[in-house]
Every structure is written in structure tokens, then in C-alpha cells.
C-alpha positions in Angstrom: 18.3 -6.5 20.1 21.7 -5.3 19.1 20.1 -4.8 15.4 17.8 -2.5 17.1 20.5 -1.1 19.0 22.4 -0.3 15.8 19.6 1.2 14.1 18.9 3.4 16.8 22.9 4.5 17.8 23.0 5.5 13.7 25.6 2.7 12.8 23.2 0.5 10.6 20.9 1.2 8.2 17.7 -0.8 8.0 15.7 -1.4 4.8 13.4 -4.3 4.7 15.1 -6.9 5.2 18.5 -5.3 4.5 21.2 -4.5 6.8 24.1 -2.4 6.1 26.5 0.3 7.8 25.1 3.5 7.7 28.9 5.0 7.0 28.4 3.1 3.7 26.9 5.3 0.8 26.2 2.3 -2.2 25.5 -0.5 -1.4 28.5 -2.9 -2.8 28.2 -5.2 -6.1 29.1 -8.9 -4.6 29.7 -11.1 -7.0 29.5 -15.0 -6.7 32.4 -17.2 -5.6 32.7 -20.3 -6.4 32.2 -23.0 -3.5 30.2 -20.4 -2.0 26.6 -20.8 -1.0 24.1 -18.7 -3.2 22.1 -16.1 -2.7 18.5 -16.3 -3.8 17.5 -13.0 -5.9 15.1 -12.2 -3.0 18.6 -11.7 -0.8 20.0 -9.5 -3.0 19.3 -5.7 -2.6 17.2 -3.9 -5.6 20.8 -1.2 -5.6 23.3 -4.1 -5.7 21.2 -5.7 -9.1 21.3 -2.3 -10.3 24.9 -1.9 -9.5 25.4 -5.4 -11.4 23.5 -4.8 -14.6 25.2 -1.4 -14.9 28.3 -3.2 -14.3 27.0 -5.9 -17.1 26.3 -3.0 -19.2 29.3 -1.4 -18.7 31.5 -4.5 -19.8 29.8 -4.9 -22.5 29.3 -1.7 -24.2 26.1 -2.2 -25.6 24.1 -5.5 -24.5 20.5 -7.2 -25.6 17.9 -7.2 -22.8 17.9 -10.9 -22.9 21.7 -10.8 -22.1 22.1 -8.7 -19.7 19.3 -10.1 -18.0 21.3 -13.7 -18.2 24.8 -12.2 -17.7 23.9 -10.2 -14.6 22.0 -13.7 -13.3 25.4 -15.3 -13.7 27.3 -12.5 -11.4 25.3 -13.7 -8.7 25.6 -17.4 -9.2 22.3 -17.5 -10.2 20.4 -19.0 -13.6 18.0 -16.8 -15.4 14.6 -18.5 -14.0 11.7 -16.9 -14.7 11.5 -15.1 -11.0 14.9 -14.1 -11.4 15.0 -12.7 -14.8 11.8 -10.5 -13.7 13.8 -9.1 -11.0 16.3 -8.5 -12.8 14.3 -6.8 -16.0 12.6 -4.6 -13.3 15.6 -3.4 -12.2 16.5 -2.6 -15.7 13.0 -0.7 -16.0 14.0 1.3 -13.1 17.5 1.9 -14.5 16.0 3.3 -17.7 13.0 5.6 -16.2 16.2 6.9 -13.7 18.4 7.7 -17.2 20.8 5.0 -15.8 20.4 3.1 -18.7 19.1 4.6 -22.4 18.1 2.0 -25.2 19.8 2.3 -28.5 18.5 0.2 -31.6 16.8 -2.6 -29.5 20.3 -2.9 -27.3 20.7 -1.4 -23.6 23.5 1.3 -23.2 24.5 3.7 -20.4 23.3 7.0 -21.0 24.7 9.9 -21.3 22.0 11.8 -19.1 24.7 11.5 -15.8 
């Protein structure tokens, strides 16, 4: 009820089964803390993987697909299982038909199309 409310007043945005403040304009990159319960890739937003494989990406200059798939697993707390990593390398898909992300001799870099 107070969900609904929110959604309907304008102060929270609803997609799926993701809630956030509508005064919010990207969705934040929460990274794993240790002691802290994990997430399961299912309750992490598509735009916060995005935001952690750019951020993988970013670090790292240029990165393998294989890599960044494991290292953006690993911000999350999370082990590159076969559901994850295909989560994860659609997300990287995405990234690259966006112009996020550019591939540069078999290695993913950030493009200069922004």
C-alpha cells in the first residue's frame, strides 16, 4: 500500500521488481561487503550491472570478455555461474549495441562514441 502510494505521489519509481527514488537519475553501483548477505544476479538491476562492468572496464583499461564477465561477478559478491555470467555478458551486448563499450582486438574497451 505505501509502495503504491509512492508510485502514485511521484517519489518512487517502479520497474519490475525494482524500487528506487524517483529524485534519483542512475541507478547506484553497490558493491559487495563483506559479512553482508548477497544479492542474487536476479536482484540486481540490468543499469547497476551495466554501471559495474563499465566500472570493471574502466579500471582496467582494456579487459577480455571472460574477465570482465568474472571481475564484475566478484563486485557483487557473486561467482561467475553459468546464469550469472549470461547476465552479465548480456549486459555487455547491450553495452556494445548502445556504444557504451567498443571491442578492440578481441579485448572490451570504452568507446569513444560518448
Amino acid at each position: 500500500m505505501a509502495i503504491t502510494y509512492g508510485v502514485r505521489n511521484g517519489n518512487i519509481r517502479l520497474d519490475g521488481l525494482f524500487l528506487w527514488s524517483s529524485k534519483m537519475t542512475e541507478i547506484p553501483l553497490r558493491l559487495h561487503r563483506e559479512g553482508e548477505p548477497e544479492r542474487r544476479i536476479e536482484e540486481i538491476h540490468p543499469q547497476e550491472i551495466d554501471a559495474g562492468v563499465t566500472e570493471c572496464v574502466k579500471n582496467s583499461m582494456s579487459i577480455g570478455l571472460e574477465d570482465v564477465v568474472v571481475e564484475t561477478a566478484k563486485l557483487f559478491g557473486l561467482r561467475a555461474t553459468k546464469k550469472v555470467s549470461e547476465n552479465i555478458e548480456r549486459r555487455i551486448t547491450y553495452l556494445l549495441q548502445v556504444k557504451k563499450l567498443d571491442v578492440k582486438v578481441d579485448n572490451i574497451i570504452m568507446s569513444n562514441h560518448l
